[in-house]
C-alpha positions in Angstrom: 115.7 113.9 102.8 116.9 113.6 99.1 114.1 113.4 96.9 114.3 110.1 94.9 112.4 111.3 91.6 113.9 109.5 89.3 112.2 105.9 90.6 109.2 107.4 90.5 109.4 108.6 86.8 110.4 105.1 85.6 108.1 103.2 88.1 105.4 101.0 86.4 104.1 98.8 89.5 102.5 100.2 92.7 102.5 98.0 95.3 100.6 98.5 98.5 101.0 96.6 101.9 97.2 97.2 103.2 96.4 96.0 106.7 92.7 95.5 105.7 94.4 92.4 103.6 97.6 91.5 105.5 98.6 91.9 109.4 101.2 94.0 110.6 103.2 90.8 111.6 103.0 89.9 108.0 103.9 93.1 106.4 107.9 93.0 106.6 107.8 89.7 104.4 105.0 90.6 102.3 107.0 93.9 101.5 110.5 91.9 100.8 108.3 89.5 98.7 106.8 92.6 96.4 110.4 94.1 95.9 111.8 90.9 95.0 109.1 90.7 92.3 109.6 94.0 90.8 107.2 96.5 92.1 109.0 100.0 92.3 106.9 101.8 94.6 105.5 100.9 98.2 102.9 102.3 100.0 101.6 101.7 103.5 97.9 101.8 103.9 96.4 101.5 107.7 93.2 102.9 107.4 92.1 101.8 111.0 95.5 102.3 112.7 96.7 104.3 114.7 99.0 106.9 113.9 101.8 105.4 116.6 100.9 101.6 115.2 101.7 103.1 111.6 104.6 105.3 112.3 106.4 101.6 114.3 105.5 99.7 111.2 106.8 102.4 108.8 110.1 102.4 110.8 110.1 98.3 110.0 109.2 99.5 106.3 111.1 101.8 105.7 114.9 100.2 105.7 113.8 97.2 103.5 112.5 99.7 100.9 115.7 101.5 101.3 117.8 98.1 100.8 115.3 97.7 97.5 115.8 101.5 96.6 112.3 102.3 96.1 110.5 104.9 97.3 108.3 104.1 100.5 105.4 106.2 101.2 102.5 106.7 104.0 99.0 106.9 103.3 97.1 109.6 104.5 99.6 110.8 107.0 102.1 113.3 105.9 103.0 114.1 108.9 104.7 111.1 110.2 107.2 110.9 107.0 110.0 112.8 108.3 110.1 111.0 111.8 109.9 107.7 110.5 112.0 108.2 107.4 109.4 107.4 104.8 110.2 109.0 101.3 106.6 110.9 101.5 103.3 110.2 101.2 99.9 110.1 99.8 96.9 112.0 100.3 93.2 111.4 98.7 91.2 114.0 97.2 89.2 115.4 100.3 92.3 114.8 103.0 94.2 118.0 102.3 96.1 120.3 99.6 99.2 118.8 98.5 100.8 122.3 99.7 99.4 121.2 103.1 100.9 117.4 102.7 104.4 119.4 101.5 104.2 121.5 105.1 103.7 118.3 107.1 106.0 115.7 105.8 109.1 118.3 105.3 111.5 119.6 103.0 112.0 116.8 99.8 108.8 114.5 100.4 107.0 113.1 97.2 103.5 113.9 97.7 101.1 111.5 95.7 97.5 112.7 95.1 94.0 110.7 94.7 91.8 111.9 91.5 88.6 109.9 90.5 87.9 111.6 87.1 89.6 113.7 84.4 88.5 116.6 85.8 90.0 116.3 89.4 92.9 114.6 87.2 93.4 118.1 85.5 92.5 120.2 88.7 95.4 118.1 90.2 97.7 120.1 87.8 97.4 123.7 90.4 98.2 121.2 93.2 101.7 120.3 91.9 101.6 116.7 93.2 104.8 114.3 92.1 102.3 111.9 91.2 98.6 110.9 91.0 96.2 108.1 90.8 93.6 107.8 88.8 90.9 105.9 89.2 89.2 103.5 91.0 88.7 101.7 86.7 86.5 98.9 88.5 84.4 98.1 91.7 86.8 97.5 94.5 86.2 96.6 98.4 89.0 99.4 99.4 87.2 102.5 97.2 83.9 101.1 98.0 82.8 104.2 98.2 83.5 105.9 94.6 81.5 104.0 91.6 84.0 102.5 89.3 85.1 105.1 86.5 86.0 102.6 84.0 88.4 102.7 81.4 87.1 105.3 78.5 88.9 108.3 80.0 92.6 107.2 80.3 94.0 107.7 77.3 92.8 111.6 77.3 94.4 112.2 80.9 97.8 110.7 79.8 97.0 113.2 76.6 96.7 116.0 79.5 98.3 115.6 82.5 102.3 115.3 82.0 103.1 113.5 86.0 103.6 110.0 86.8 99.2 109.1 86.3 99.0 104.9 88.4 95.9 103.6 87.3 94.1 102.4 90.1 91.2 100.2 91.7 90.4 96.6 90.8 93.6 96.2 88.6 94.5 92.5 88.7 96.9 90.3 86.8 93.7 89.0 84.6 92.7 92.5 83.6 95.8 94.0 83.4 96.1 94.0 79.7 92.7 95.8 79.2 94.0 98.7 81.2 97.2 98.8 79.2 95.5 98.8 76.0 93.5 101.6 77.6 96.3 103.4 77.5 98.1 103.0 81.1 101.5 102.9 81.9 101.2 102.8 85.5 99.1 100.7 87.9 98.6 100.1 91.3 97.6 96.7 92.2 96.7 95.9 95.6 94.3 92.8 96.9 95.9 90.7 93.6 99.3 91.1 95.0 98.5 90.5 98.2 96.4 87.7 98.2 98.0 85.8 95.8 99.8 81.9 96.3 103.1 83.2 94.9 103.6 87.1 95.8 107.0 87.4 93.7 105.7 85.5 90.7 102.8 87.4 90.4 104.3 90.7 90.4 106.7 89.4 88.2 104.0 88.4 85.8 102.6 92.3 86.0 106.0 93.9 85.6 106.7 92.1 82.4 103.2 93.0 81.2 103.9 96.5 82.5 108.1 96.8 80.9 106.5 96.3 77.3 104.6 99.9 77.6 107.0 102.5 76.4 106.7 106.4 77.3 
């Protein structure tokens, strides 16, 4: 599998098709929609599915991401990546080592790690990850479980951490330009792309928000 770095250094938008918002039946077209609008990364989140149910929608996922040529990754489960012919995956901060993600989705894989403060942000650093997220910024049904970190600390982690940081949790269109004057560059928007009227014009709208922040 050949890496595809490059996309992820110049990605800006994070898209994810999550089945707690959008059926599997749904997911192709909801997937062709977010590519269409511009988002440069695509991740598949199935947090109550099993791992054969993921692995046949990946396989549905993963030529359309191809035809887009943006990486497509798996949440949670490294280990389906090479079979399926996802471009790697991600892994939150009490799944596994990212050495242990590496092992399990095969030689190449981007491996994308979870951090929910600067410190686990900077811890990240030993880990080696190709990318992480940072966050959740604001109370979100999907990280109901971590309390909202806000947006104080992400200027200093862009100051610290030299990967690819997406900004993460709660990001909609309406707030979008709070967390860029916060200092993002990335984001991952999930429950604003995928419930909205218009999926391409509204990632539209958050890419050209998202193309005025230089590096």
């Amino acid at each position: 599998m050949e890496k595809i770095g490059p996309q992820l250094a110049t990605a800006r938008l994070y898209g994810i098709v999550d089945l707690g918002y959008v059926s599997e039946s749904a997911a192709p077209d909801i997937a062709r929609r977010m590519l269409e609008g511009g988002v440069d990364v695509v991740q598949l989140r199935a947090k109550q599915f099993s791992p054969s149910r993921i692995s046949a929608l990946a396989r549905l996922l993963v030529p359309i991401c191809q035809a887009g040529k943006v990486p497509f990754l798996i949440n949670d489960h490294p280990e389906l990546v090479s079979d399926t012919g996802a471009d790697g995956a991600h892994v939150g901060q009490d799944d596994m080592t990212v050495a242990q993600a590496r092992t399990l989705a095969g030689p190449g894989a981007l491996i994308g790690k979870s951090t929910h403060s600067q410190a686990q942000a900077l811890a990240s650093l030993e880990e080696s990850p190709d990318y992480i997220g940072f966050g959740p910024l604001f109370a979100t049904p999907t990280k109901a479980e971590y309390a909202p970190i806000g947006l104080t600390d992400i200027g200093a982690v862009h100051g610290q951490v030299a990967l690819p940081i997406f900004c993460i949790g709660g990001i909609k269109r309406e707030n979008l330009s709070n967390v860029l004057s916060a200092g993002a560059k990335r984001v991952v928007i999930v429950s604003g792309i995928l419930q909205a009227e218009d999926v391409v014009a509204y990632c539209r709208e958050c890419r050209a928000q998202l193309s005025s922040i230089l590096d």
